[in-house]
C-alpha positions as CSV (number, residue, x, y, z in Angstrom):
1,X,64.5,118.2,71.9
2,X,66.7,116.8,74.6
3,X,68.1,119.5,77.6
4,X,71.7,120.1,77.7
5,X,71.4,118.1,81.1
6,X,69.9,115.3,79.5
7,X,72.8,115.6,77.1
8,X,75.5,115.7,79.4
9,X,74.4,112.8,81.4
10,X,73.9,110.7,77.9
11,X,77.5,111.6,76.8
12,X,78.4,111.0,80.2
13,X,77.3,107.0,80.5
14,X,78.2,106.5,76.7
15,X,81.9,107.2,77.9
16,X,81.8,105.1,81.0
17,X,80.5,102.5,78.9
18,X,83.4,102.8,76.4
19,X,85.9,103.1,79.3
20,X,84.9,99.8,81.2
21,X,85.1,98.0,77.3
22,X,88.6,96.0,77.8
23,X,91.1,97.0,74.6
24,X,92.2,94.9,72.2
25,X,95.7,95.7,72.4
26,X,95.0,94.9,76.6
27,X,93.8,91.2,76.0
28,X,97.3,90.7,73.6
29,X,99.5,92.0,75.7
30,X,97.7,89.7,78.8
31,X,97.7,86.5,76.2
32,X,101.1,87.2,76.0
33,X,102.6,86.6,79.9
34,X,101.4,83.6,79.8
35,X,103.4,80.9,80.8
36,X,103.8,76.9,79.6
37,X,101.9,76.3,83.0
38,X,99.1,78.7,82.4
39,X,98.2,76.0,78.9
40,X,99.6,73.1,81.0
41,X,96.7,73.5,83.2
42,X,94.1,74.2,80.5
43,X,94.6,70.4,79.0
44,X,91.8,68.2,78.4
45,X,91.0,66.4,81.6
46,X,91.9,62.9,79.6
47,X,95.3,63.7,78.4
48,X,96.8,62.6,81.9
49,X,95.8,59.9,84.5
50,X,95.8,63.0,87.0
51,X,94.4,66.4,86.0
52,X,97.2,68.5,84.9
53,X,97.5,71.0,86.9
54,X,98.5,68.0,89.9
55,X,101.3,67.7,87.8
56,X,102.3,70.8,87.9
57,X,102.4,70.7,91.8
58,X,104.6,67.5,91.0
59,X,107.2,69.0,89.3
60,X,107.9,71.1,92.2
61,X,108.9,67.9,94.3
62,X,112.4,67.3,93.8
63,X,113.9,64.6,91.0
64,X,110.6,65.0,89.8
65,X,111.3,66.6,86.6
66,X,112.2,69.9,85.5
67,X,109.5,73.1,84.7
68,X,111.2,75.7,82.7
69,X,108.7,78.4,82.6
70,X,111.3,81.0,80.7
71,X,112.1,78.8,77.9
72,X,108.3,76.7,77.8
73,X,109.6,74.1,78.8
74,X,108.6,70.8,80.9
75,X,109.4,67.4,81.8
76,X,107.7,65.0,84.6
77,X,109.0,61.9,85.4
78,X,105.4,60.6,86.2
79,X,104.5,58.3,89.2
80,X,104.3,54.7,88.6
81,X,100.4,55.2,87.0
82,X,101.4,57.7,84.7
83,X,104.2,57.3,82.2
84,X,107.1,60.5,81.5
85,X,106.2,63.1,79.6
86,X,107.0,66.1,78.6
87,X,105.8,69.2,77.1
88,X,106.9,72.6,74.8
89,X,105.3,75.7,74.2
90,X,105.6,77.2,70.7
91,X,103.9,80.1,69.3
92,X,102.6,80.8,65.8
93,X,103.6,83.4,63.8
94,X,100.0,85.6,65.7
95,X,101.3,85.0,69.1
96,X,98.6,81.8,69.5
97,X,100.0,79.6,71.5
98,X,101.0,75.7,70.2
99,X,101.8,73.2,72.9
100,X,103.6,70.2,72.3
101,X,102.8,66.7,74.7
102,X,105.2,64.0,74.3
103,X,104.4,60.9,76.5
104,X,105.8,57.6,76.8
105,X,104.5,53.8,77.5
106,X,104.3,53.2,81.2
107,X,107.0,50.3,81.2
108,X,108.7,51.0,78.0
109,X,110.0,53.6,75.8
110,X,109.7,57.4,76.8
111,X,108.7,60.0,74.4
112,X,106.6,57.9,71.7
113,X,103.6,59.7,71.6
114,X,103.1,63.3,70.5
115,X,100.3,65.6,70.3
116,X,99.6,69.3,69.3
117,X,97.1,71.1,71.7
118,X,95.8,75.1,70.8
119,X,93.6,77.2,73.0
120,X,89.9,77.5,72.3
121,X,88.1,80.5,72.7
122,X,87.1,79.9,76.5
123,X,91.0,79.0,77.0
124,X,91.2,75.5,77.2
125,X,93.6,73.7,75.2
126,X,92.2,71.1,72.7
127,X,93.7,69.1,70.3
128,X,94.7,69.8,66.7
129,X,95.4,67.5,63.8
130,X,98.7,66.1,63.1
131,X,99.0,67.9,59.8
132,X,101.3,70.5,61.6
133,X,103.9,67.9,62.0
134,X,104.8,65.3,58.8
135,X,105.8,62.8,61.0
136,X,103.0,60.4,62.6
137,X,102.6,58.7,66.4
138,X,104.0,55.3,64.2
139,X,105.9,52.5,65.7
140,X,109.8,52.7,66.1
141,X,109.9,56.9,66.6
142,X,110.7,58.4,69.7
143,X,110.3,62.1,69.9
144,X,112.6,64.4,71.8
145,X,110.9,68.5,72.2
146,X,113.4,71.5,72.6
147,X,113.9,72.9,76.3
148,X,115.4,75.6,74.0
149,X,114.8,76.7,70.6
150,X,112.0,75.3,68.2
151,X,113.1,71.9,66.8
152,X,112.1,68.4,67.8
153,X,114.3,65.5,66.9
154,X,112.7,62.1,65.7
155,X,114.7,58.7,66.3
156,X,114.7,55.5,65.8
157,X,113.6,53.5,68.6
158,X,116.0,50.8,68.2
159,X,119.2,52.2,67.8
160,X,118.2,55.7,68.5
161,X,119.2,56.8,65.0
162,X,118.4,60.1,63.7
163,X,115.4,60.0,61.5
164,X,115.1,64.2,61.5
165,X,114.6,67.4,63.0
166,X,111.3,69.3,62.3
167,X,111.9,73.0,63.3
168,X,108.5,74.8,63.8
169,X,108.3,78.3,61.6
170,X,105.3,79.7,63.0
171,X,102.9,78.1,60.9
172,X,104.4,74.3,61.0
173,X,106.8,72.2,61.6
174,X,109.4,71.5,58.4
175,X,112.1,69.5,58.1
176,X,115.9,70.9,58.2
177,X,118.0,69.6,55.0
């Protein structure tokens, strides 16, 4: 039969032990502060010709582009070795986070290539399919990402005629009629 002491002192470390578990409610609330910069940073290594997170240091340089953390938004001019790009945070309908890349060619058009990153468990951001969005990374689009609000336009390159905007609804990205 186990003492009242022994008990206590059982009751004791089984509440300690629930009190240092972090809550779930905690980690979604922490998840949600973070900023464009905060996934920015978590990009694959290779997405850049500099890690990301020089970038970011960049962008605080002035004429160098514009970081608007409050809207998850971003735009770099690049350096001569790395083309413009730009980047949008979205957020599915579960609070995940969705972040848009749009980069250019290095001596040509701005904004012709455009990928979808999502964080992993650990909290780096990979990339996802293209299924999200029904346009591909083809020859003669340009893509232009929101600094506000949740649509991104596709043009023509030549001409710089409207092809569509694809407004994100939490799940993916559908065209407006």
């Amino acid at each position: 039969m186990i003492g009242k002491d022994s008990s206590m002192r059982l009751l004791f470390v089984l509440l300690l032990g629930l009190a240092l578990l972090p809550e779930p409610h905690l980690r979604a609330a922490d998840a949600k502060r973070l900023t464009i910069g905060d996934y920015f940073v978590q990009l694959p290594g290779s997405t850049f010709e500099a890690p990301a997170k020089d970038w970011l240091k960049f962008l605080h340089q002035p004429k160098s582009g514009v970081y608007d953390s409050a809207n998850g938004y971003l735009s770099c001019t690049g350096d001569g070795a790395q083309a413009p790009f730009e980047a949008a945070l979205f957020r599915y309908k579960d609070d995940r986070p969705l972040l848009a890349v749009c980069q250019g060619e290095l001596e040509g058009k701005n904004s012709k290539y455009l990928a979808f990153y999502e964080a992993a468990s650990d909290g780096r951001m990979l990339e996802v399919p293209r299924d999200i969005f029904p346009i591909a990374n083809e020859k003669g689009y340009v893509f232009e990402l929101p600094r506000k609000g949740r649509t991104i336009i596709v043009r023509t390159e030549k001409g710089g005629k409207l092809k569509g905007k694809y407004t994100w609804n939490g799940e993916k990205f559908v065209e407006e009629r």
